[in-house]
C-alpha positions in Angstrom: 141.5 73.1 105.9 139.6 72.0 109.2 135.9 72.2 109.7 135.9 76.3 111.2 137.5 76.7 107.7 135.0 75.1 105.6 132.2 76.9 107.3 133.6 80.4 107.2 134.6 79.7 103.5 131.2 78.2 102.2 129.4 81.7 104.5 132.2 83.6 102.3 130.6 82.6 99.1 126.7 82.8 100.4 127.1 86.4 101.2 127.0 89.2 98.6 129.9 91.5 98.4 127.1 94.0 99.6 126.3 91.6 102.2 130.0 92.0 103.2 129.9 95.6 103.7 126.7 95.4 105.7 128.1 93.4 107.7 131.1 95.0 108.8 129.3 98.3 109.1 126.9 96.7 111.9 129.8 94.6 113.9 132.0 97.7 113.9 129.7 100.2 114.8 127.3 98.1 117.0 129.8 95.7 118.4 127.6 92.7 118.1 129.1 89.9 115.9 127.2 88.1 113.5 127.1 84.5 113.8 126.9 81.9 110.6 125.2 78.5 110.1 121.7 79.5 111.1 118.5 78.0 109.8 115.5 80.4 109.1 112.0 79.6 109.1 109.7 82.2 108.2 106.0 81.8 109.4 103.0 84.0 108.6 100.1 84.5 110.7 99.1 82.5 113.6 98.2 79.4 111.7 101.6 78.8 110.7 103.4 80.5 113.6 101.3 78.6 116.8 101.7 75.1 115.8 105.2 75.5 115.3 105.7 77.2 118.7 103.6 74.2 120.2 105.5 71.5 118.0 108.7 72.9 119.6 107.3 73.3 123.8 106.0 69.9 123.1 108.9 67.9 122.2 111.2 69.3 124.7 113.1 67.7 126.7 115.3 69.8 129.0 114.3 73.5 129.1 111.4 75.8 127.7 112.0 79.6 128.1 108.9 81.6 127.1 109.2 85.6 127.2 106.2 87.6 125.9 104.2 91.3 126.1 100.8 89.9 125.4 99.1 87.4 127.1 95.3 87.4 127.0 92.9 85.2 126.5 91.2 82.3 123.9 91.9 78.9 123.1 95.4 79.5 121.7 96.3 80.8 125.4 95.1 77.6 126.7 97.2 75.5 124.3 100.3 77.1 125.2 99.7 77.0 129.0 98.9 73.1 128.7 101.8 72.3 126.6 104.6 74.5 129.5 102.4 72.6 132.2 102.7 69.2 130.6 106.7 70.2 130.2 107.0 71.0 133.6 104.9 67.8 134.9 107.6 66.0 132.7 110.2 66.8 134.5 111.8 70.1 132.0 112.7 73.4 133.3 110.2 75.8 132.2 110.3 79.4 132.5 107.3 82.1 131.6 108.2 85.8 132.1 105.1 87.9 131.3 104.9 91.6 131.3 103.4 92.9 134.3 100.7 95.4 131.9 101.0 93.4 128.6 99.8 90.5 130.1 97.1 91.7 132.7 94.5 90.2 130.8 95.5 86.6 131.3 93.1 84.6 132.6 94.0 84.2 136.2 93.1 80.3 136.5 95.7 80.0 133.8 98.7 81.4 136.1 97.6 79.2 139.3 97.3 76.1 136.8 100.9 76.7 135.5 102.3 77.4 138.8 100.8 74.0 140.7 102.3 72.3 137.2 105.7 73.7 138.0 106.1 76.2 135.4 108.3 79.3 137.1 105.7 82.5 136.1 106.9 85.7 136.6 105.6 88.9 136.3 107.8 92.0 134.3 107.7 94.9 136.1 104.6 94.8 138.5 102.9 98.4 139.0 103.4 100.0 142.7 106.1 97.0 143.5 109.5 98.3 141.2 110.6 102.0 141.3 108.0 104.0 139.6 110.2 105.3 137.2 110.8 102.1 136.1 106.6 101.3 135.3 106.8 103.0 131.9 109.4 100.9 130.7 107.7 97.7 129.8 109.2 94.2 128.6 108.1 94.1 124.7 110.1 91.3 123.8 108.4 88.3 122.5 111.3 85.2 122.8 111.2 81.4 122.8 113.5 79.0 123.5 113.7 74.9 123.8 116.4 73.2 124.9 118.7 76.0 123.2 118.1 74.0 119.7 115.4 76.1 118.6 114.3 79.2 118.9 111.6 82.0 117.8 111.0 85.6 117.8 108.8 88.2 115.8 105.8 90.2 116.7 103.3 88.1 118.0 101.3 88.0 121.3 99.6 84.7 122.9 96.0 85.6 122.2 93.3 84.8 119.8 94.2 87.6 118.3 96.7 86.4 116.3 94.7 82.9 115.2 94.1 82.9 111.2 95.7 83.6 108.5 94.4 87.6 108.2 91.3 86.9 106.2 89.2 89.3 108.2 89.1 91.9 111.0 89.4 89.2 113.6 93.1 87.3 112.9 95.8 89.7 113.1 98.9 90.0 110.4 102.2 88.9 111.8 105.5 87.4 111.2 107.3 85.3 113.2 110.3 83.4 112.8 111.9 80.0 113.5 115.6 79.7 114.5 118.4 77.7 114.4 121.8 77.2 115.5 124.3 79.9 117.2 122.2 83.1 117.1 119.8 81.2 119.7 122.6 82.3 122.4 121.8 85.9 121.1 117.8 85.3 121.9 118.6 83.3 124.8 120.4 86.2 126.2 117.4 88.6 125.7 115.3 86.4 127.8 117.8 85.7 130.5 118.8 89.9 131.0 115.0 90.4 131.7 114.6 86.9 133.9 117.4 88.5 136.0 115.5 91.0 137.0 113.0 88.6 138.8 115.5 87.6 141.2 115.0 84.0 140.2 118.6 82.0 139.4 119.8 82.3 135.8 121.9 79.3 135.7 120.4 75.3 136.5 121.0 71.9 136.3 119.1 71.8 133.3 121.0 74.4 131.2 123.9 72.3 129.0 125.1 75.6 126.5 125.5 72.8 123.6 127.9 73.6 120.8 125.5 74.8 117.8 125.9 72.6 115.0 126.0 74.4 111.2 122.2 74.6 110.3 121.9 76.3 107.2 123.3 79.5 105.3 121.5 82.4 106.8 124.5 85.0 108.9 122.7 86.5 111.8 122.6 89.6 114.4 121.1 89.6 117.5 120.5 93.2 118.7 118.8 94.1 121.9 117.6 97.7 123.0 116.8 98.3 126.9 114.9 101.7 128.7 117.9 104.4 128.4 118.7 108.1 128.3 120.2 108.7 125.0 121.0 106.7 121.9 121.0 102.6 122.3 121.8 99.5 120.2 118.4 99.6 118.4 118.3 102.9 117.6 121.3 102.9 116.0 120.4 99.4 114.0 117.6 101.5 112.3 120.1 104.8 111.7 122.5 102.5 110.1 120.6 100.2 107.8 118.4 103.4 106.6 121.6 105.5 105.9 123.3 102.8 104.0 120.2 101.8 101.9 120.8 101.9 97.8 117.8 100.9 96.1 114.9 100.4 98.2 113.7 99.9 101.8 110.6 98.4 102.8 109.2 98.7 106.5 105.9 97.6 107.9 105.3 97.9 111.7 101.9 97.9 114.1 103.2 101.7 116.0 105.1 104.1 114.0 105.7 107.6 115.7 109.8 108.1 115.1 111.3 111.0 116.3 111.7 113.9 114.1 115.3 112.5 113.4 114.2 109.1 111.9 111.1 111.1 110.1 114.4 113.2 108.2 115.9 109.8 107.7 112.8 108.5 106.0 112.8 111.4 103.9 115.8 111.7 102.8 116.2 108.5 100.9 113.9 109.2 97.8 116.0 111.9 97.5 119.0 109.8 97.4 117.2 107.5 95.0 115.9 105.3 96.8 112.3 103.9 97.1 110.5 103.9 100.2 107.2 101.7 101.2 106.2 102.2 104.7 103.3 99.5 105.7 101.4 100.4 108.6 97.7 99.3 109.8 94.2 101.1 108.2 90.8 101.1 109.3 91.2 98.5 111.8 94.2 99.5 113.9 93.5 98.2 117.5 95.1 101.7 119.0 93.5 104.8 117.5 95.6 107.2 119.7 99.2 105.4 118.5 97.5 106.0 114.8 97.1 109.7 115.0 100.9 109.5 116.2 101.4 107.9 112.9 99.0 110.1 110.9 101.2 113.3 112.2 103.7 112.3 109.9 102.1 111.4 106.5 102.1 115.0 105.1 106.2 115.2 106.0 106.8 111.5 104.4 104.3 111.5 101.1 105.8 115.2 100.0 109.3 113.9 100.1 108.3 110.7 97.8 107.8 108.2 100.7 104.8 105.8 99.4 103.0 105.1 103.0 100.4 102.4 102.7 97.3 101.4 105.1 96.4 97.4 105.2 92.7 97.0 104.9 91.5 93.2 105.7 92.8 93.8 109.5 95.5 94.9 112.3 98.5 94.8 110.6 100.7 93.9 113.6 104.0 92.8 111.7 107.5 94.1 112.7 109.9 93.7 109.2 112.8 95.7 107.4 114.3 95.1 104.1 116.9 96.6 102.5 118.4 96.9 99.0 116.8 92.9 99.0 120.5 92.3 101.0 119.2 92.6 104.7 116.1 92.2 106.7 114.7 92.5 110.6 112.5 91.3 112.4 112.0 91.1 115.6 109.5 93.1 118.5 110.7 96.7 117.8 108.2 98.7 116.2 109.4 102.3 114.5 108.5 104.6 117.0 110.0 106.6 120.4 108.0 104.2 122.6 110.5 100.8 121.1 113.1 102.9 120.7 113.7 104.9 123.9 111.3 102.7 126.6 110.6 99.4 126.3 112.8 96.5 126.3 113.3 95.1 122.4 115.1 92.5 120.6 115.5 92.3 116.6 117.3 89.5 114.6 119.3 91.2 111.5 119.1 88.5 108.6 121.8 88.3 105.8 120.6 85.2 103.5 118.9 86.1 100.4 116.0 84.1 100.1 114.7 84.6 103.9 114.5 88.5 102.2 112.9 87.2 99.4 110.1 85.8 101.7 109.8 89.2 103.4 109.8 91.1 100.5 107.4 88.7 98.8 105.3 88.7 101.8 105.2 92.2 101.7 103.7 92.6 98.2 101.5 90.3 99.1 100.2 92.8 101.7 100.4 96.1 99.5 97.8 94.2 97.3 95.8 94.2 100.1 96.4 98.0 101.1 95.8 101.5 99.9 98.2 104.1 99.7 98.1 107.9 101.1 97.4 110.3 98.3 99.6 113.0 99.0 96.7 115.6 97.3 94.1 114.0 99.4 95.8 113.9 102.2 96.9 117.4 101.9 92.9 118.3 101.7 92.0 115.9 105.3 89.6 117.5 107.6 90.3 120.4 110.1 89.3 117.7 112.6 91.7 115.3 111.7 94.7 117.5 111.9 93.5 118.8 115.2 93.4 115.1 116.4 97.2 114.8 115.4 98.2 118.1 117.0 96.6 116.7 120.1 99.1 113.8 120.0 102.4 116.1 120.0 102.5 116.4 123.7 102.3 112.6 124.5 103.7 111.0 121.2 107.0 110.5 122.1 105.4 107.9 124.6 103.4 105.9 121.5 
């Protein structure tokens, strides 16, 4: 038995029989392989999730490829445009794709320092210079990648915003995550269909495609989702892992305003049996308008036995799935139309046990700090509020 044989046995005996069946059901229907012998690293909240991204820029030594919605301002934006300049002056490949609207907030001294350092900075997307049907449909993906060896994804933006550890109103909750070995081709590939689109050269002297080496245990999906008409990739990741969920599903996500389709979804599991938590951001929710999308849905969700939770310290920002404790996702998507039918998206599907354990102990960790929607009370809100969420009807399928 060669070494292919070893690894494919040993990822044969990690995986759950349920893990199995997940599996198959999102290769055949998706048409995205899962790759084994990847090493996850979980990282909550920007003090654990910015060092590590600056470890990694720091110490590389061929390429840096940074994809991201937000840029904006604080120190943490000036620590990450030092450490691509200081790459750049070193002789790496470096690459910085910014959304043209997401990141219009960036300090402008930044982008000239950058450039004069050699860092390529291009802008998603400008306003008035693509098609104008094209300006709604915004780059959401947040990527890195050095020297294809390591790699990151998850929800958060370059800005001060996300400093802390969520202790109050002023650092952000978010998860990121820390990969290695082949599923980095998957992220990689997310960065280099929206790079494209600059016009700049995909391929360089500096790109070397090394073999991954067998990291670790965790059996990984990378799933992308593009501006479409009609049904793509990532909305049929969320129709599949809700319809094949057992025992329990826990969400939490910044935006939620699903169509009316993933809202009967929702539903539909406690009657099935299964237990639904649905995290979403309370009093300090940084978009008022995209909560009243969300709000429009509470009555639906809490009568059919859906537990729907508001986090209390601060913006709740995180983008996470589990499933039956046998799958998890993470990645930029949030649950609503505006991920699913307009923005570019990327999510990581996870089958290894204990990553999900993290999520899912992360994510009591947050219901501590939440409340959850009283169906009575709700039922009782002020005229005012439910005129606010019929205002939202017209324009929600853009939140």
């Amino acid at each position: 038995m060669d070494a292919v044989d070893d690894a494919a046995t040993a990822t044969g005996d990690v995986l759950t029989e349920r893990q199995q069946e997940l599996r198959r059901v999102l290769e055949g229907i998706i048409g995205i392989p899962f790759t084994e012998g990847n090493a996850l690293r979980v990282l909550r909240n920007g003090d654990e999730i910015f060092p590590a991204m600056l470890d990694a820029i720091r110490g590389a030594e061929h390429t840096v490829d940074l994809m991201t919605y937000v840029y904006w301002k604080g120190d943490v934006a000036h620590d990450f445009a030092k450490a691509l300049s200081d790459r750049a002056r070193a002789g790496c490949r470096v690459r910085l794709l910014l959304d043209a609207i997401g990141g219009f907030q960036i300090e402008k001294g930044l982008v000239d320092a950058m450039d004069r350092a050699g860092v390529q900075v291009e802008w998603f997307r400008r306003p008035f210079v693509k098609s104008p049907f094209k300006h709604n449909h915004r780059c959401h993906r947040k990527v890195l990648v050095v020297d294809e060896s390591v790699a990151f994804t998850g929800g958060v933006g370059i800005a001060e915003e996300w400093c802390g550890d969520a202790r109050d109103e002023s650092e952000w909750r978010d998860t990121h995550v820390e990969v290695r070995g082949p599923a980095i081709d998957g992220l990689a590939a997310a960065f280099a269909q929206n790079w494209g689109e600059t016009g700049r050269p995909l391929l360089g002297a500096a790109d070397r495609f090394p073999g991954h080496e067998h990291e670790g245990p965790s059996v990984c999906q990378v799933v992308r989702g593009s501006a479409h008409i009609g049904w793509d990739d990532m909305q049929t990741l969320f129709h599949l892992v809700l319809r094949m969920a057992e025992e329990r599903v826990q969400l939490q996500t910044a935006y939620f305003a699903p169509s009316q389709i993933f809202v009967d979804e929702l539903c539909d599991l406690p009657r099935r049996g299964v237990e639904v938590d649905v995290l979403l951001p309370g009093p300090h929710a940084d978009k008022r308008v995209a909560q009243l999308a969300s709000e429009q849905a509470y009555a639906q969700l809490t009568d059919c036995g859906v537990r729907v939770w508001n986090y209390q310290p601060t913006m709740l920002h995180t983008k996470v799935m589990t499933v039956d404790g046998a799958l998890g996702m993470i990645g930029s998507s949030n649950f609503n139309r505006r991920s699913m039918d307009h923005d570019e998206e990327v999510a990581l599907v996870v089958l290894d046990t204990d990553v999900i354990r993290t999520f899912e102990e992360h994510f009591r960790n947050d219901l501590r700090r939440s409340e959850r929607i009283d169906p009575a009370r709700w039922a009782n809100r002020s005229r005012l509020q439910r005129l606010q969420e019929a205002a939202m009807a017209p324009i929600r399928r853009y939140m």
